[in-house]
N, C-alpha and C positions, 0 to 999 in steps of 0.2 A: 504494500500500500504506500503510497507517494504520502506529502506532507502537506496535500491540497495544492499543490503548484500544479498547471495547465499548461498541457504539453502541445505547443504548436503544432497543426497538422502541416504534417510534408508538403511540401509545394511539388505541385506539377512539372515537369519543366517541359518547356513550350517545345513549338517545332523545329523552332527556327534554332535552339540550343539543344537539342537531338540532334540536327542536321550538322552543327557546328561539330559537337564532339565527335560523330560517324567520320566528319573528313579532316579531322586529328588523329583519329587511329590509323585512317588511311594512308594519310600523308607518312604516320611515324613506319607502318608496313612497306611503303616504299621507300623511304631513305633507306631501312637497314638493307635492303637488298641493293641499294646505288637504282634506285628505277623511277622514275618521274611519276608524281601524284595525279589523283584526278580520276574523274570519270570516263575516260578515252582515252586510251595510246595516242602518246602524238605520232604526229609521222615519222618516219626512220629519216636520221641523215641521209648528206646526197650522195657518199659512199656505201651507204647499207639499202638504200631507197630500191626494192625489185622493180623490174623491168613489169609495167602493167598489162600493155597494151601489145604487146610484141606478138603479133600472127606467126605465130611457128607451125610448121608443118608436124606431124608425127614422126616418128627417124622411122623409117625405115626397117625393123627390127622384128625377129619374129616373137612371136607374142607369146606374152609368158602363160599359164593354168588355162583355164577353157579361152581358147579363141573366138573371136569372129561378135557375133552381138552380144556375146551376153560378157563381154570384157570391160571392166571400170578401170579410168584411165587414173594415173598418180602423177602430181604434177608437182612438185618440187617449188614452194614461194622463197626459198634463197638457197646459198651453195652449204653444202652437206647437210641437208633435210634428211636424208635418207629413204628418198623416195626411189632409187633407182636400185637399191639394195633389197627393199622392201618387196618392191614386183618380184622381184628374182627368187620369192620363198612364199610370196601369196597366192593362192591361186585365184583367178581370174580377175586378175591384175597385169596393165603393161602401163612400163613409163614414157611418159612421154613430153617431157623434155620441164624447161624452165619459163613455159612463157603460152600463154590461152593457147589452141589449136584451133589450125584452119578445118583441119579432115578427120576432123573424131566426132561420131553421131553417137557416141555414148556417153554415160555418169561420165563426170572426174571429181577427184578427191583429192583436194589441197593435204600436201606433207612438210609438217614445221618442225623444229627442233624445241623443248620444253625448255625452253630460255628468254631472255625478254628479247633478243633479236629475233626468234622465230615467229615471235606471240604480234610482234608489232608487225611481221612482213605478211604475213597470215589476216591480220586487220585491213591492211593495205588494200589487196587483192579481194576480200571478199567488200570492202568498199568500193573498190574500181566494178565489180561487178555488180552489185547494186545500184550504180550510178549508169550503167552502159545499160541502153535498152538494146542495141542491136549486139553485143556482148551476150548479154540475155538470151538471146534468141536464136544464136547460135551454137551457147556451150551450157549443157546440164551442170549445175553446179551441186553435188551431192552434198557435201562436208569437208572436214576437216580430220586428218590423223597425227596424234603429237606422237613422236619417239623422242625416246628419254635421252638428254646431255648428257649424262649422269647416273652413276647407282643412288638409292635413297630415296626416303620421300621427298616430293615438290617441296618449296618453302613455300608458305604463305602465301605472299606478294608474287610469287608465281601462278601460284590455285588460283588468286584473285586474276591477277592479268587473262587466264586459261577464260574465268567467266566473262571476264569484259567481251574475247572474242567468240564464244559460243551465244552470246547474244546475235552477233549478226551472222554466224556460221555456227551447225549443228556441231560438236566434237564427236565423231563416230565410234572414235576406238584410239588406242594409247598402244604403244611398244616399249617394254621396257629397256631398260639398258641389256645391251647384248654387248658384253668383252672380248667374245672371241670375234666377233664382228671387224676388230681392229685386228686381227691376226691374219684376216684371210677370207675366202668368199664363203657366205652364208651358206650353214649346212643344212637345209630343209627339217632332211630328221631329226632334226637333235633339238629341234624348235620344242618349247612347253605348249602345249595342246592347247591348254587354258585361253591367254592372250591371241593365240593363232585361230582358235573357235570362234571366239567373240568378234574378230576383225574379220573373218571369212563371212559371217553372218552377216556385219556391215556390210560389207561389199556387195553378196546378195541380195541387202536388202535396196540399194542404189543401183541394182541391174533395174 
């Protein structure tokens, strides 16, 4: 029992001081990673900036797991995606190349790296394609696939960056870090079932 003193009731705190503190944690999740605050990647420098618009042909290549229509293309939005590595152990996957296609009537699936350089190039590109009505009209845009920089879980201010870009692009499926990767060319079998199941299924599901 108190001593007859009246205990102020809690104050509310408004919206506008909700809003404030949301984009002080934010900000503080992006400093500790060195990654720019805010609601939206900015655009990448003019050394990181991917090529958006670039009509590229398909190479020439024979096609990787089921050929012919029912293939989803992998299309790499900056250098070592691992989108050309990926084809080569997916099935019904072929890559094709770093820049939209002139000659591909089927899905494609944007391949970033889980780092804030992939995340921003990845934004990039599914903006330029939201922006382009004859882009549009041309090229299926299914999703997006992150393979991992790295062993370990994402940090933070990476998971957040991941939903910034799954806002304007679905994330379909994730590759974890693969070591022997860096040793030599991808060995099919030796692939875990698990992550290979669920990104096969994606890929399926964007035939």
């Amino acid at each position: 029992m108190s001593d007859g003193a009246v205990t102020a009731p809690r104050r509310t705190p408004s919206v506008s001081e909700i809003q404030a503190a949301l984009q002080a944690a934010r900000e503080g999740l992006f400093a500790a990673a060195g990654a720019p605050s805010g609601d939206r990647l900015p655009a990448a420098t003019e050394a990181q900036a991917p090529v958006l618009h670039r009509r590229a042909a398909v190479p020439a290549a024979p096609l990787s797991g089921t050929a012919g229509q029912s293939t989803v293309g992998l299309m790499s939005v900056h250098g070592g995606a691992g989108a050309r590595t990926l084809a080569a152990v997916l099935p019904g996957t072929h890559y094709i190349g770093g820049g939209w296609p002139t000659d591909w009537p089927r899905p494609v699936l944007l391949v970033c790296r889980s780092n804030y350089r992939g995340y921003a190039a990845a934004q990039e590109f599914a903006r330029a394609y939201r922006d382009d009505e004859a882009l549009r009209a041309c090229v299926e845009l299914a999703g997006v696939v992150v393979v991992a920089d790295c062993p370990g879980r994402m940090p933070a201010p990476l998971r957040r960056l991941e939903r910034l870009v799954s806002g304007a692009l679905p994330v379909v499926g994730h590759v974890p870090w693969m070591p022997e990767w860096r040793l030599g060319p991808p060995d099919p079998a030796a692939l875990a079932p698990e992550w290979v199941s669920k990104l096969t299924a994606a890929v399926a599901a964007a035939q």
